[in-house]
C-alpha positions as protocol buffer text, in pm:
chain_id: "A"
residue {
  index: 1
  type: UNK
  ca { x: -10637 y: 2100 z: -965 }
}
residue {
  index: 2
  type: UNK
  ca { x: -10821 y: 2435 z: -895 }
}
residue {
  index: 3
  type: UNK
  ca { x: -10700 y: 2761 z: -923 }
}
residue {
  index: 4
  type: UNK
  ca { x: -10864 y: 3067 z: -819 }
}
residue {
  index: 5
  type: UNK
  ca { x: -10862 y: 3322 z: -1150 }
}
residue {
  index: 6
  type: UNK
  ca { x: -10603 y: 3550 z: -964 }
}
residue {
  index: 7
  type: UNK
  ca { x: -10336 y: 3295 z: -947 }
}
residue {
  index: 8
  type: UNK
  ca { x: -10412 y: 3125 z: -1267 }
}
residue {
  index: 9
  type: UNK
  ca { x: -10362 y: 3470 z: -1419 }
}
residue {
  index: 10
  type: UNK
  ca { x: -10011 y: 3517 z: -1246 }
}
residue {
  index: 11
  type: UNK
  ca { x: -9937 y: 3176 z: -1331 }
}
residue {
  index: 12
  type: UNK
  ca { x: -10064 y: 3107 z: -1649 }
}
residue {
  index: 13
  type: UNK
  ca { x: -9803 y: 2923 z: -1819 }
}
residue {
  index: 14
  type: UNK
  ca { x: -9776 y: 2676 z: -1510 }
}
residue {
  index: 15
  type: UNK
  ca { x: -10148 y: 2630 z: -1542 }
}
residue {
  index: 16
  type: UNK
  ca { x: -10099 y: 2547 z: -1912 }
}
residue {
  index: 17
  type: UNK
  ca { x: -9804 y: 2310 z: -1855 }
}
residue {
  index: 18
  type: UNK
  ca { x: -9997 y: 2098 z: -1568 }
}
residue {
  index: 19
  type: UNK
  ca { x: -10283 y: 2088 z: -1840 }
}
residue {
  index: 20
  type: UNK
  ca { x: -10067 y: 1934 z: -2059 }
}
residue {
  index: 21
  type: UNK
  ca { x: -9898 y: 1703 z: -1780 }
}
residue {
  index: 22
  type: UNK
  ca { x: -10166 y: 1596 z: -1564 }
}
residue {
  index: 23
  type: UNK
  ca { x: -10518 y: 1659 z: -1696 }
}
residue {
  index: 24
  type: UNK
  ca { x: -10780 y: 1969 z: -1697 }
}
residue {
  index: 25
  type: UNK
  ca { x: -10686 y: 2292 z: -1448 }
}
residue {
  index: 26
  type: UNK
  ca { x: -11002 y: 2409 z: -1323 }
}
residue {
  index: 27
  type: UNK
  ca { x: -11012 y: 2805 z: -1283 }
}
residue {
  index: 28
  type: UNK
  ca { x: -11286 y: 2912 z: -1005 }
}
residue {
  index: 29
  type: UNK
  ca { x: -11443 y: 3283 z: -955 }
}
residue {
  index: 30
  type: UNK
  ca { x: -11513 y: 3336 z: -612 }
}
residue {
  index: 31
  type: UNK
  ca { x: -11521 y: 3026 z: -534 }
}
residue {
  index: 32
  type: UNK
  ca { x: -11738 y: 2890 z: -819 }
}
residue {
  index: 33
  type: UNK
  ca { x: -11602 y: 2648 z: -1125 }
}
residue {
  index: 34
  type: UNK
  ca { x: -11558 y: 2941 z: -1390 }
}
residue {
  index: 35
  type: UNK
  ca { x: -11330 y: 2739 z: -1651 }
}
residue {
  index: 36
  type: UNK
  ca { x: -11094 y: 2474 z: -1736 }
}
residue {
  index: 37
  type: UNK
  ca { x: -10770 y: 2496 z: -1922 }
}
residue {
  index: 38
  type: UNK
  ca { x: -10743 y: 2140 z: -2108 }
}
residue {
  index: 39
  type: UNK
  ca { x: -10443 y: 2045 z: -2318 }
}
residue {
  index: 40
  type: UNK
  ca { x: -10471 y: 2062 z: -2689 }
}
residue {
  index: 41
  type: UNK
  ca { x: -10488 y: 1657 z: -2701 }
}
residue {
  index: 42
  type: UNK
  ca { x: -10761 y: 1655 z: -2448 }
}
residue {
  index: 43
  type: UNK
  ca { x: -10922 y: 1931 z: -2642 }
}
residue {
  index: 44
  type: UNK
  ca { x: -10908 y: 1721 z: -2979 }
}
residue {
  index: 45
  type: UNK
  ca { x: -10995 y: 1417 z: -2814 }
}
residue {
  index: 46
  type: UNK
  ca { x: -11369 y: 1561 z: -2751 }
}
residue {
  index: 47
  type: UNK
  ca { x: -11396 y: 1744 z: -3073 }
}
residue {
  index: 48
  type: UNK
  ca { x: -11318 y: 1438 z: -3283 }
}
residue {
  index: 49
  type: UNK
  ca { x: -11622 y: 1234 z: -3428 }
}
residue {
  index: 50
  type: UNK
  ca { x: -11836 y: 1538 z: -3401 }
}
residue {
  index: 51
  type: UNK
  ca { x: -11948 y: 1727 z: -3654 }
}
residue {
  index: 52
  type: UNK
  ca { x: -11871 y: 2079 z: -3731 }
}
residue {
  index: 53
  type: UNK
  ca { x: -12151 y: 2333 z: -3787 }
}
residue {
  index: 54
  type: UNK
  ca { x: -12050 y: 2355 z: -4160 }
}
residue {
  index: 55
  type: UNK
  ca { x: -12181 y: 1938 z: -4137 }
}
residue {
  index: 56
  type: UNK
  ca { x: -12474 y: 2017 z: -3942 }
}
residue {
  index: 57
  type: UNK
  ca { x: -12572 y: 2274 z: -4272 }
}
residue {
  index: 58
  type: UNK
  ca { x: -12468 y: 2093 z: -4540 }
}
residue {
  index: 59
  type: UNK
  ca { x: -12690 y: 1798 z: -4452 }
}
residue {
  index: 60
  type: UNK
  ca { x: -12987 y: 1962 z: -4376 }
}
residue {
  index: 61
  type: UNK
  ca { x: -13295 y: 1788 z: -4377 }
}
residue {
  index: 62
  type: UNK
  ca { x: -13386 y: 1523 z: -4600 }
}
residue {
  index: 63
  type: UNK
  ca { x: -13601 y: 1542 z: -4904 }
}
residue {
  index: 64
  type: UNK
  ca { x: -13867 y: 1337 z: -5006 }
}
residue {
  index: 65
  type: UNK
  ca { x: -13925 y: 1253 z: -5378 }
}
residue {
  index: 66
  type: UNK
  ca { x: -14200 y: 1459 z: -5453 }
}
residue {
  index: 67
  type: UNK
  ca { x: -14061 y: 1762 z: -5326 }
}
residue {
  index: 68
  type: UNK
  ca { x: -13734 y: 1678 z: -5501 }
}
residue {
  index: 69
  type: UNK
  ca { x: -13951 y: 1642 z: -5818 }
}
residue {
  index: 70
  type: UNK
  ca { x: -14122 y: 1976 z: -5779 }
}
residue {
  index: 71
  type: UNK
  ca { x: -13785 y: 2181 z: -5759 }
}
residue {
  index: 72
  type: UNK
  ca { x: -13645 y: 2013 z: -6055 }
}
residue {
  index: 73
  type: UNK
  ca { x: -13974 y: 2102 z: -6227 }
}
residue {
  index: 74
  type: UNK
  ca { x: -14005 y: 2424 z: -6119 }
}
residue {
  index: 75
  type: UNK
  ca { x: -13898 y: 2738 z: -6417 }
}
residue {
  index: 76
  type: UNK
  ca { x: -13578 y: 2804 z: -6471 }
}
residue {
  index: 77
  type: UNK
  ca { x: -13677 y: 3176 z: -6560 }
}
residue {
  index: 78
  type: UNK
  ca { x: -13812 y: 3408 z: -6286 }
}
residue {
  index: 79
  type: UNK
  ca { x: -14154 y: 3415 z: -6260 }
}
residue {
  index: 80
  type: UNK
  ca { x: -14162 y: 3818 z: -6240 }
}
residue {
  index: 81
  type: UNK
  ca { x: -13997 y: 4029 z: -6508 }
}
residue {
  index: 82
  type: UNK
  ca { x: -13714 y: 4212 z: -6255 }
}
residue {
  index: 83
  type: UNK
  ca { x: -13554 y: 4518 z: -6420 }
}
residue {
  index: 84
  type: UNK
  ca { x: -13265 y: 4636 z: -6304 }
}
């Protein structure tokens, strides 16, 4: 169903409940799809299986054996004298 934002503001909890009844509540600005209100199951339902951003970083790109060799050759000193 689509509500225009004025009445989905007025009527926010009835937009929430048909969310979690029938499906997605479109929300349109002048006329034009602005949002949809989905029910916490529908919301989880398209979040699950994907991975977060902390995933995305922590898998990073893949190294390949000589540059895996290099870093655990590298110094374990610093190669400048730092005062501090």
């Amino acid at each position: 169903m689509e509500w225009p934002l004025q009445d989905a503001k007025n009527q926010f909890s009835k937009v929430v409940q048909k969310a979690r009844r029938e499906g997605p509540q479109v929300v349109t600005l002048r006329g034009m799809r602005a949002a949809v209100v989905l029910s916490a199951a529908d919301y989880d339902a398209l979040r699950s299986g994907r991975p977060t951003l902390v995933d995305d970083l922590l898998a990073g790109p893949g190294w390949d054996d000589e540059l895996a060799e290099t870093v655990t050759q590298r110094a374990k000193t610093p190669s400048r004298d730092v005062a501090f």
